[in-house]
DRENVEX-928318 format. One line per 10 residues: their letters; for each residue x, y, z of C-alpha. Coordinates in nm, 3 decimals, always signed. Layout:
<kevos>
a) X:Y:Z | ...
</kevos>
This chain:
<kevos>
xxxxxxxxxx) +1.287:-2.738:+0.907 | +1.386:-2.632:+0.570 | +1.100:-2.491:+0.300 | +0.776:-2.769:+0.322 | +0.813:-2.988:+0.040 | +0.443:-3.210:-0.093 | +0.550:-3.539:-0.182 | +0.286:-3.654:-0.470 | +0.252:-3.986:-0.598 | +0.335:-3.885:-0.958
xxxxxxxxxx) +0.641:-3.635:-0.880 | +0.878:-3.899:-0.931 | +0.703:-4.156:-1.115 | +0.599:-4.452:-0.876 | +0.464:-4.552:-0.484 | +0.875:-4.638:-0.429 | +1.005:-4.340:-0.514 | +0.782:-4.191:-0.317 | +0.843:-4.349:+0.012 | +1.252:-4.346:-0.062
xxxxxxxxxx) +1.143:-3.936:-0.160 | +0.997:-3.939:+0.238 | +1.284:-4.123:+0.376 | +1.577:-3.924:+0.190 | +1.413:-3.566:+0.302 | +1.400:-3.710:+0.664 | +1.707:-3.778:+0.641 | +1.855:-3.422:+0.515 | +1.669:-3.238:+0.765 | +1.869:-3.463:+1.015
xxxxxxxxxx) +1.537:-3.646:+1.176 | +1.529:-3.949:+1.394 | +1.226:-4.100:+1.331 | +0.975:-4.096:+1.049 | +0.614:-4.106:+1.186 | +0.331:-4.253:+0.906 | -0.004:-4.203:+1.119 | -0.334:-4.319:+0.885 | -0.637:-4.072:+1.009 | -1.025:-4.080:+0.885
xxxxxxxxxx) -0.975:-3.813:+0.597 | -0.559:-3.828:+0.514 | -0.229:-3.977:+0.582 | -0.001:-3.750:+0.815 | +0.392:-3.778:+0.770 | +0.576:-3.628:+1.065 | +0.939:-3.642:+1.142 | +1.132:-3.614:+1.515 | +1.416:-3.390:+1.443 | +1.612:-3.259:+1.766
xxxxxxxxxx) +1.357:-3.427:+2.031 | +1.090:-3.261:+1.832 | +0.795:-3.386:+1.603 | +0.712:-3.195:+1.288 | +0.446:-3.250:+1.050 | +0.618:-3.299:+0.682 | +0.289:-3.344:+0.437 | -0.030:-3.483:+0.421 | -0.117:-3.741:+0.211 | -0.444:-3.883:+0.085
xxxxxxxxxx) -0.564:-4.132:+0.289 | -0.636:-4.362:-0.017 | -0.245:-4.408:-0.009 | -0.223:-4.522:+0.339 | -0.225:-4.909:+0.214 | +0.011:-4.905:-0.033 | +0.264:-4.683:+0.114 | +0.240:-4.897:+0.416 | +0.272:-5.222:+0.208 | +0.575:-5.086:+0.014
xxxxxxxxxx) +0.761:-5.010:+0.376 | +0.616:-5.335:+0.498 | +0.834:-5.512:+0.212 | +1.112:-5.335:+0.237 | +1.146:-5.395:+0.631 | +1.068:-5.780:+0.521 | +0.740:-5.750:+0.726 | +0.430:-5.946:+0.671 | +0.242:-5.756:+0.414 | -0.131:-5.931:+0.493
xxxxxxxxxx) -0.098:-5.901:+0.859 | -0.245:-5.595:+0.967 | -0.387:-5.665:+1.297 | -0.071:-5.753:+1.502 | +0.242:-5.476:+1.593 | +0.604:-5.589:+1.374 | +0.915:-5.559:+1.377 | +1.161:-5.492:+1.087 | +1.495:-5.336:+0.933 | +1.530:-5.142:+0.616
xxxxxxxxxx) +1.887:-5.110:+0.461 | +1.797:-4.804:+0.265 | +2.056:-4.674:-0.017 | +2.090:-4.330:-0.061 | +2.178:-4.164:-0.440 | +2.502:-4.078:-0.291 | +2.570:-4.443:-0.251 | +2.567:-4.454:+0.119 | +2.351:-4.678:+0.323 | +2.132:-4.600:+0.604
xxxxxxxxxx) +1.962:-4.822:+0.838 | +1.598:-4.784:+1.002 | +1.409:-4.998:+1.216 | +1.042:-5.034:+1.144 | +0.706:-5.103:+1.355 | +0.334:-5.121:+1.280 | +0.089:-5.114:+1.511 | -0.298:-5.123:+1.443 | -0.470:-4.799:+1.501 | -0.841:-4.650:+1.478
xxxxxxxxxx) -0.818:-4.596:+1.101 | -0.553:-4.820:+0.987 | -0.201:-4.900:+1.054 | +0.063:-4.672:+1.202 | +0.416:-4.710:+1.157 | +0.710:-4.555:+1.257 | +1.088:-4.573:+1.127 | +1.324:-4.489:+1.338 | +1.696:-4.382:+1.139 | +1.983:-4.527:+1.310
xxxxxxxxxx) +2.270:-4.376:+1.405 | +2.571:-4.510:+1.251 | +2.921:-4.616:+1.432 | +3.074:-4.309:+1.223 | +2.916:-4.051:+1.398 | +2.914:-4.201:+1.757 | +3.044:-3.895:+1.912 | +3.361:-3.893:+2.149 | +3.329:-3.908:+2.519 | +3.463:-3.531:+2.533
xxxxxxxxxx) +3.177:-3.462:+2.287 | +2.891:-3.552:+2.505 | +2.837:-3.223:+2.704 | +2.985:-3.370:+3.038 | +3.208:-3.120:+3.203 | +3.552:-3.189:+3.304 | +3.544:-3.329:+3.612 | +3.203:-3.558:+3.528 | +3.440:-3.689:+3.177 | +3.668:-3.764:+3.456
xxxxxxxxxx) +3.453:-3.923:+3.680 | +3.267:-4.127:+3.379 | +3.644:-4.241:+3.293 | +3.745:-4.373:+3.605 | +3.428:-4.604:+3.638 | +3.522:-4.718:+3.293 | +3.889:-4.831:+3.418 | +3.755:-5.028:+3.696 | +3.792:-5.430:+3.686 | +3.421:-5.485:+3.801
xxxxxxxxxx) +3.123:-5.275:+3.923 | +2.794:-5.176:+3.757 | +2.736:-4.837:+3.605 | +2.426:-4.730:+3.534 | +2.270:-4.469:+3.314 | +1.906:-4.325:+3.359 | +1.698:-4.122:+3.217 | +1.352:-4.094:+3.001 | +1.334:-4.291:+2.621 | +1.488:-4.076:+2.389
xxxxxxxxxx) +1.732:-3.916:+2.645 | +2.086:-4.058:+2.468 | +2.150:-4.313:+2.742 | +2.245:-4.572:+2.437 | +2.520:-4.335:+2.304 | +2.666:-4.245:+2.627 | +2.674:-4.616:+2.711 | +2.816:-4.681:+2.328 | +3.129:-4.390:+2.373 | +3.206:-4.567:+2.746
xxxxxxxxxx) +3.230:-4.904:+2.514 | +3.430:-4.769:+2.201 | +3.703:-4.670:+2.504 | +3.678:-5.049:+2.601 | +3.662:-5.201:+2.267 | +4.039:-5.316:+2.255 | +4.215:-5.628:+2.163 | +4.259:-5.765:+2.506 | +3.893:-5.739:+2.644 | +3.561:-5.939:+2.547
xxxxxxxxxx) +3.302:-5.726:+2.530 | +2.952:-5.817:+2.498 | +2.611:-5.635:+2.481 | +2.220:-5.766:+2.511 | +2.036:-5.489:+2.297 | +1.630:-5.489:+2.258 | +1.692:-5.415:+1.975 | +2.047:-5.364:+1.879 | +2.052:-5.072:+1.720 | +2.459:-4.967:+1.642
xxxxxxxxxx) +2.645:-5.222:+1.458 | +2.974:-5.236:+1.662 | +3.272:-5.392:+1.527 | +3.497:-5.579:+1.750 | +3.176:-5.621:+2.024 | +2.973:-5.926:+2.049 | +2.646:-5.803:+2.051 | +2.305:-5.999:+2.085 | +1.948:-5.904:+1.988 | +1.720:-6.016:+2.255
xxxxxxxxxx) +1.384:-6.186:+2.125 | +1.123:-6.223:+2.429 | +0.933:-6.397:+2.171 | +1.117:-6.717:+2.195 | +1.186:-6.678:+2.574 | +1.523:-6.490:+2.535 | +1.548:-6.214:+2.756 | +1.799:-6.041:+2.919 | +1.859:-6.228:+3.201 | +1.877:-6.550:+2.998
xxxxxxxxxx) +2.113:-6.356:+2.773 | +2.302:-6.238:+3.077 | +2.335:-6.545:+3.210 | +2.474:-6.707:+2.916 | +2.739:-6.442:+2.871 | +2.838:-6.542:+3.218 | +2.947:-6.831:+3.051 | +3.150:-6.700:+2.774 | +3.459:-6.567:+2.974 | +3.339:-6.190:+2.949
xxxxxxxxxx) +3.562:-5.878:+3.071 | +3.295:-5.590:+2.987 | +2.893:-5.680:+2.940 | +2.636:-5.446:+2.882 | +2.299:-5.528:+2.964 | +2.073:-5.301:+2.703 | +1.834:-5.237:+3.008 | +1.696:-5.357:+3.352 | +1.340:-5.419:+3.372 | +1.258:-5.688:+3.621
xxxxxxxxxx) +1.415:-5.798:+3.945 | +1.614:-6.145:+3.740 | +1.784:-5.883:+3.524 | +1.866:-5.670:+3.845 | +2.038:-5.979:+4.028 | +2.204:-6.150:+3.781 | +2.364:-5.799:+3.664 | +2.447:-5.714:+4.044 | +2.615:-6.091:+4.055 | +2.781:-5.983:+3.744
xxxxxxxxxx) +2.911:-5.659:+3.902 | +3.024:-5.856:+4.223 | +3.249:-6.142:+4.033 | +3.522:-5.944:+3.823 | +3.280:-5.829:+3.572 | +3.232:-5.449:+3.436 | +2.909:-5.400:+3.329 | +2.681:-5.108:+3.210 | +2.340:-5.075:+3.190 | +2.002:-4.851:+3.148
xxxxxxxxxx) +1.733:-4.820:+3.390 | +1.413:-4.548:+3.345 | +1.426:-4.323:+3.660 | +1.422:-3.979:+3.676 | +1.721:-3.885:+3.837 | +2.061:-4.078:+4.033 | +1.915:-4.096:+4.335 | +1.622:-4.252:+4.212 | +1.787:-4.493:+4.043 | +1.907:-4.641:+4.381
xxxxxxxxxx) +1.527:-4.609:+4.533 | +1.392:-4.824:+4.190 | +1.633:-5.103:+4.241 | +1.521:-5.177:+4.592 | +1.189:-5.135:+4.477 | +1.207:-5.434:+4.246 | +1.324:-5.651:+4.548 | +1.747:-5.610:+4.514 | +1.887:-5.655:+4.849 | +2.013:-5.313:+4.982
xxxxxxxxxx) +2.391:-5.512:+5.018 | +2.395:-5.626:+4.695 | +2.298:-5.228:+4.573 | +2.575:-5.078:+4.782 | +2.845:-5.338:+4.668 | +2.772:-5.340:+4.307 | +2.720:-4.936:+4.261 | +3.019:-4.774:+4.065 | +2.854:-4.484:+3.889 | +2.529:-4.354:+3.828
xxxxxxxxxx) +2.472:-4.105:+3.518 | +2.125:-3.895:+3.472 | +2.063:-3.761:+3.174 | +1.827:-3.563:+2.932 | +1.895:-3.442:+2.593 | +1.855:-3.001:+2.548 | +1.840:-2.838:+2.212 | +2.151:-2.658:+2.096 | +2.095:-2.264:+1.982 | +2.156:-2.218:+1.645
xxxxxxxxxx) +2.492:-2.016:+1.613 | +2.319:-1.817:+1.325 | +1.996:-1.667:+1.456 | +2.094:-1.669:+1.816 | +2.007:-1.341:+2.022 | +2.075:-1.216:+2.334 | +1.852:-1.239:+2.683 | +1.792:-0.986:+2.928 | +1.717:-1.121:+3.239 | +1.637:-0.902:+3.569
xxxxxxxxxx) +1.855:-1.010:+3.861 | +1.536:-1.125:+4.026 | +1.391:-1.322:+3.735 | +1.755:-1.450:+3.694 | +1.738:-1.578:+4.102 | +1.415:-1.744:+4.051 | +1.547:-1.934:+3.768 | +1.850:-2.084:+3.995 | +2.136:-1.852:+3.873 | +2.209:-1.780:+4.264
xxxxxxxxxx) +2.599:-1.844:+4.229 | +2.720:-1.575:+4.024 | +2.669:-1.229:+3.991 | +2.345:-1.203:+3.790 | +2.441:-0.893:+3.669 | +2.757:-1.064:+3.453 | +2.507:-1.299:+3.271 | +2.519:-1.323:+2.902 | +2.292:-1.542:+2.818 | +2.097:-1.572:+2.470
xxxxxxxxxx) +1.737:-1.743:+2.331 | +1.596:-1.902:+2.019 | +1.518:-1.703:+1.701 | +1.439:-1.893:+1.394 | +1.626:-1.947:+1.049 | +1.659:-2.112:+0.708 | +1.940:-2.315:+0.838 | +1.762:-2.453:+1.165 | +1.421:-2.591:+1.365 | +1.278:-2.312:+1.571
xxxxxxxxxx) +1.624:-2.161:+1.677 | +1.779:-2.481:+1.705 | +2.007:-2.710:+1.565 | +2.137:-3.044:+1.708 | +2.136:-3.168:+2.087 | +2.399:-3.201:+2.346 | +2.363:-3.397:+2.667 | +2.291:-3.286:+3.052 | +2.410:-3.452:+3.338 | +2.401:-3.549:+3.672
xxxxxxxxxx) +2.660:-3.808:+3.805 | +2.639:-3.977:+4.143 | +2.971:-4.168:+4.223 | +3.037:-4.419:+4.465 | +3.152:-4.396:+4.805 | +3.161:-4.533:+5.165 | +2.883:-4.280:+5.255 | +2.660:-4.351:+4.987 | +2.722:-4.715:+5.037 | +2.608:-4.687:+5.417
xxxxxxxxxx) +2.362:-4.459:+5.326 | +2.168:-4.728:+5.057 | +2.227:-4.976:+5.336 | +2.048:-4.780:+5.570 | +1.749:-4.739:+5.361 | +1.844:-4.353:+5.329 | +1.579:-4.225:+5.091 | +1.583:-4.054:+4.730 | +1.579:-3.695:+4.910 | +1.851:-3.828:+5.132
xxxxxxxxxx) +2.065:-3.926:+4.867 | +2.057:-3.644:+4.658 | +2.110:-3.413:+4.967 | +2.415:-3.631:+4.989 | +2.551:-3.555:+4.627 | +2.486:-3.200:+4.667 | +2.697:-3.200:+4.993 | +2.954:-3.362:+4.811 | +2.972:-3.133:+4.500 | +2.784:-3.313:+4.234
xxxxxxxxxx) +2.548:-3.121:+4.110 | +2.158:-3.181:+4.015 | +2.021:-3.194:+3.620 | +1.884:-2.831:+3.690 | +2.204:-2.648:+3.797 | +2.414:-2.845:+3.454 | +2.091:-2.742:+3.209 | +2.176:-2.379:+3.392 | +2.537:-2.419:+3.315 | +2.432:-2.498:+2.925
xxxxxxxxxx) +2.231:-2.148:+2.933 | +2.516:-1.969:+3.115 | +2.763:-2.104:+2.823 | +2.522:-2.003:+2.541 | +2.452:-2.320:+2.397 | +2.095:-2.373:+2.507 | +1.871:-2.109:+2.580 | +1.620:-2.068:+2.922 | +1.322:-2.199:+2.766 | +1.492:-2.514:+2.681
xxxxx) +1.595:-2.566:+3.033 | +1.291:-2.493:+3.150 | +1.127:-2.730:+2.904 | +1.303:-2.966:+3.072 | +1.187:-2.897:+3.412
</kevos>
């Protein structure tokens, strides 16, 4: 982060230029999410930026209320409820006349109420399928799913791990003319032009599946399902997959091959799995080295080994680790995406027939070339743009 800066509650005049004060330096130093958290003796303001929380000022905790009534209002939140968790959007303007959206929650806590806004990324800087860190032949791979008629692709990973944007760039390649595309967010958090996209709202009974099975009706080329949680959701997506539908969708697993191992686990028939399955993507999210402050590594051959650099010479690695500077956080600036792909095939389709297990599975990806989350965070380090402690962060 850049040099700490106090917000005060006379610095600019008034309680709303304050909280617009907290909101415009979060978003210069390029954070995610704003986090307000009320404690016995002050207010704590920390923002996510790269993956990471930082604390940005402390606050009296006599301004708790008010600052969390004047983001209460403008999310359009219930001011005098403080007991139950809400739900809002803020259409902040900036002085440079741009607008930024941010999704806000309360929740009760110990000593008052907590919120958090997170700050949406906007259409405009979606990045580009070639811009998501996938190597060539993964791009590739991640492409030809896209062209097929029907199937399911899946992307898994942790919260916070950029499945939504790699699902997003897939859809800007579909978005054309000549295809209906819809998408079931919770919530939706992109506004997409040219993409039907519906917010789903378990508190009036809408949830996925009901959305999903609604969009059935609606003559649909591409759908994607924001995320599968229960076993409804699961069948009615595979259904979709099996009728001349594309669809993509999230699950939380930790890698491909447990993504296949979760499904069954929530009751999908093993057939249905194996004839539904176009792609699976696992990703994380690593830090990118700042290109200012970067420095060089020196790694022993045997320190390199233990790490997993057994496929090169270790003796020809140039490889480099965080520093620090003015113009990033901690040595880094920015993220870039890891991943692990797991394409279909006859094997793999026997294979999740046969009840193969999650060590089975990934044995059979290795043995077929694709390689594991560790070895592509390895590749990052080997091309300089993360450093060893960021893959190892990662686990």
């Amino acid at each position: 982060m850049s040099e700490a800066f106090t917000p005060t509650l006379d610095e600019r005049g008034s309680l709303i230029n304050l909280v617009d004060n907290v909101i415009e330096k979060a978003i210069d130093e390029r954070a995610s999410d704003i986090h307000l958290e009320p404690y016995e003796s002050h207010y704590r303001i920390r923002f996510r930026i790269d993956g990471m929380l930082h604390e940005f000022a402390r606050l009296p905790i006599k301004l708790n209320s008010r600052f969390n009534a004047r983001v209460k209002v403008m999310a359009g939140l219930d001011v005098a409820e403080h007991r139950l968790p809400q739900d809002g959007r803020i259409l902040h303007k900036r002085p440079t006349g741009d607008t930024v959206n941010l999704r806000a929650n309360t929740l009760a806590t110990l000593w008052g109420e907590k919120v958090v806004l997170r700050i949406l990324q906007p259409l405009s800087e979606l990045p580009e399928l070639s811009e998501l860190g996938m190597s060539a032949s993964q791009l590739n791979c991640y492409l030809q799913a896209l062209t097929r008629q029907q199937g399911l692709v899946l992307v898994t990973g942790p919260t916070g791990s950029g499945k939504t944007v790699t699902l997003y760039s897939g859809l800007s390649v579909l978005n054309t003319t000549n295809r209906n595309v819809s998408a079931a967010e919770d919530p939706v958090e992109i506004d997409f032009k040219g993409i039907n996209q519906i917010s789903i709202n378990p508190g009036i009974g809408l949830d996925f599946a009901k959305v999903l099975r609604a969009l059935l009706r609606q003559d649909p080329d591409v759908i994607m399902v924001g995320e599968i949680r229960d076993l409804e959701t699961a069948q009615m997506a595979m259904r979709a997959a099996q009728t001349g539908h594309l669809v993509l969708s999230t699950l939380h697993t930790n890698s491909a091959a447990a993504s296949l191992s979760r499904l069954c686990n929530m009751g999908v028939a093993t057939f249905n799995i194996a004839h539904s399955i176009r792609l699976i993507i696992a990703q994380r999210l690593v830090r990118r080295l700042c290109n200012e402050c970067k420095i060089p590594l020196k790694l022993s051959a045997s320190a390199a080994r233990a790490e997993g650099f057994t496929d090169v010479a270790t003796t020809g690695l140039n490889l480099f680790t965080e520093l620090g500077c003015e113009a990033c956080s901690e040595g880094f600036r920015g993220r870039v995406g890891v991943y692990e792909l797991l394409p279909a095939s006859e094997q793999l389709s026997r294979l999740i027939i046969n009840g193969a297990d999650t060590l089975a599975i990934e044995a059979h990806a290795r043995s077929e070339g694709y390689p594991s989350l560790r070895t592509a965070s390895l590749q990052k380090v080997r091309e300089g743009t993360t450093s060893l402690n960021e893959a190892n962060r990662l686990g």
